[in-house]
C-alpha positions in Angstrom: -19.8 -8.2 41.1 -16.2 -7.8 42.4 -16.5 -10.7 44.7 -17.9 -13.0 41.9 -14.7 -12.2 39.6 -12.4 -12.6 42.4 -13.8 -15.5 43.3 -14.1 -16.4 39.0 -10.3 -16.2 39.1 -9.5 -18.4 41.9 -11.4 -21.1 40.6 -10.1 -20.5 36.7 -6.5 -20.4 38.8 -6.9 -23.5 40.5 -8.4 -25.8 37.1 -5.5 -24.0 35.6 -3.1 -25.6 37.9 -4.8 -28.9 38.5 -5.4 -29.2 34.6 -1.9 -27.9 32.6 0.4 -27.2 35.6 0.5 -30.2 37.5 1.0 -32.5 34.1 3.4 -30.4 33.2 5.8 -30.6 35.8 5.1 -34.3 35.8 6.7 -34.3 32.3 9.1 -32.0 33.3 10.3 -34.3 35.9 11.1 -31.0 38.4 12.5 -31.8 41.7 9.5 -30.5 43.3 7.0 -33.3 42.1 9.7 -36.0 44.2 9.9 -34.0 47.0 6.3 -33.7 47.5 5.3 -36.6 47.2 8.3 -38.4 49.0 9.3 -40.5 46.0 13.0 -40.0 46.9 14.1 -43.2 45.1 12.8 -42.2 41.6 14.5 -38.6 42.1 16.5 -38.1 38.5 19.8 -36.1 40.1 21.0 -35.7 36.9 17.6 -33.4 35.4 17.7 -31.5 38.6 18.9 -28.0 38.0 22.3 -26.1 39.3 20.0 -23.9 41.4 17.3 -26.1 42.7 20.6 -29.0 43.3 21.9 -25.9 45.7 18.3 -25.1 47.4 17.5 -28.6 47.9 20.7 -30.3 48.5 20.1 -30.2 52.6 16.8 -33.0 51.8 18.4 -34.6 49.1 21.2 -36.2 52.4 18.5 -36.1 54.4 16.1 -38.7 52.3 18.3 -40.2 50.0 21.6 -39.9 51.3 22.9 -42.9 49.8 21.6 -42.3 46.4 22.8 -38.5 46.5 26.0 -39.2 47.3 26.6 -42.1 44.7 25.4 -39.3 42.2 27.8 -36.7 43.4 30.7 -39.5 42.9 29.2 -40.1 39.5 29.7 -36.7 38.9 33.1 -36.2 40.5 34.6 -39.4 38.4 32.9 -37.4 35.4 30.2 -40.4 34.6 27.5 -37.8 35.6 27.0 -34.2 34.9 25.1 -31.6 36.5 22.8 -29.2 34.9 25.2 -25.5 35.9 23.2 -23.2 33.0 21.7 -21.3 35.7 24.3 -20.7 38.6 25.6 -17.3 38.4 28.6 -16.1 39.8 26.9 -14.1 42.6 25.2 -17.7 43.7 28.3 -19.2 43.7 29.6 -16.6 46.6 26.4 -16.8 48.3 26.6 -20.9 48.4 30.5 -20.2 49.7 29.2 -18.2 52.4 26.3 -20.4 53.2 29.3 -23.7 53.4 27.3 -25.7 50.6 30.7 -25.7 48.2 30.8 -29.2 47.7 28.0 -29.6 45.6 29.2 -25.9 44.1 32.6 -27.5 43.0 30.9 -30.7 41.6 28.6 -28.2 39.6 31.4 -26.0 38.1 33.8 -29.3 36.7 30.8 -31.2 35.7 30.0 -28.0 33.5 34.0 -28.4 32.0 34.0 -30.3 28.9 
């Protein structure tokens, strides 16, 4: 009986993330859903978030250089803002430490108003 429930849940996991999670980031439009599926050109910088913008910055030159940097200019010039809601101050020294502060400088003046 313990098998049939574990293997119960995986199913009702997997039709749950096939069926409302999957659609839901779709609408979401979260980073993740681009990445994976290598639509770099149809990547919305501007609804990705401070921390994911931090994690994912590395592929964002990688794939779309071009497109990434002419955000980040946006940004710099003020035209563009990025979302900075959740970057803490403890990610901010992390990010120092790591040598990622450009994108960590952009975040903190778009964030001015």
């Amino acid at each position: 009986m313990l098998k049939e429930m574990r293997i119960g849940s995986v199913r009702g996991t997997t039709n749950h993330r096939k069926e409302i999670l999957a659609p839901l980031r779709q609408v979401l439009e979260l980073p993740e859903i681009y990445l994976s599926s290598k639509k770099w050109d149809s990547l919305p910088y501007n609804r990705v978030a401070s921390i994911a913008m931090s994690n994912y910055k590395k592929h964002f030159l990688k794939h779309d250089e071009n497109r990434f940097n002419e955000f980040l200019g946006k940004v710099e010039r003020g035209e563009a803002k990025i979302a900075v809601g959740a970057l803490f101050p403890h990610h901010i020294i992390k990010l120092k430490r790591r040598g990622r502060m450009m994108v960590v400088v952009l975040q903190s003046c778009s964030g001015r108003e």
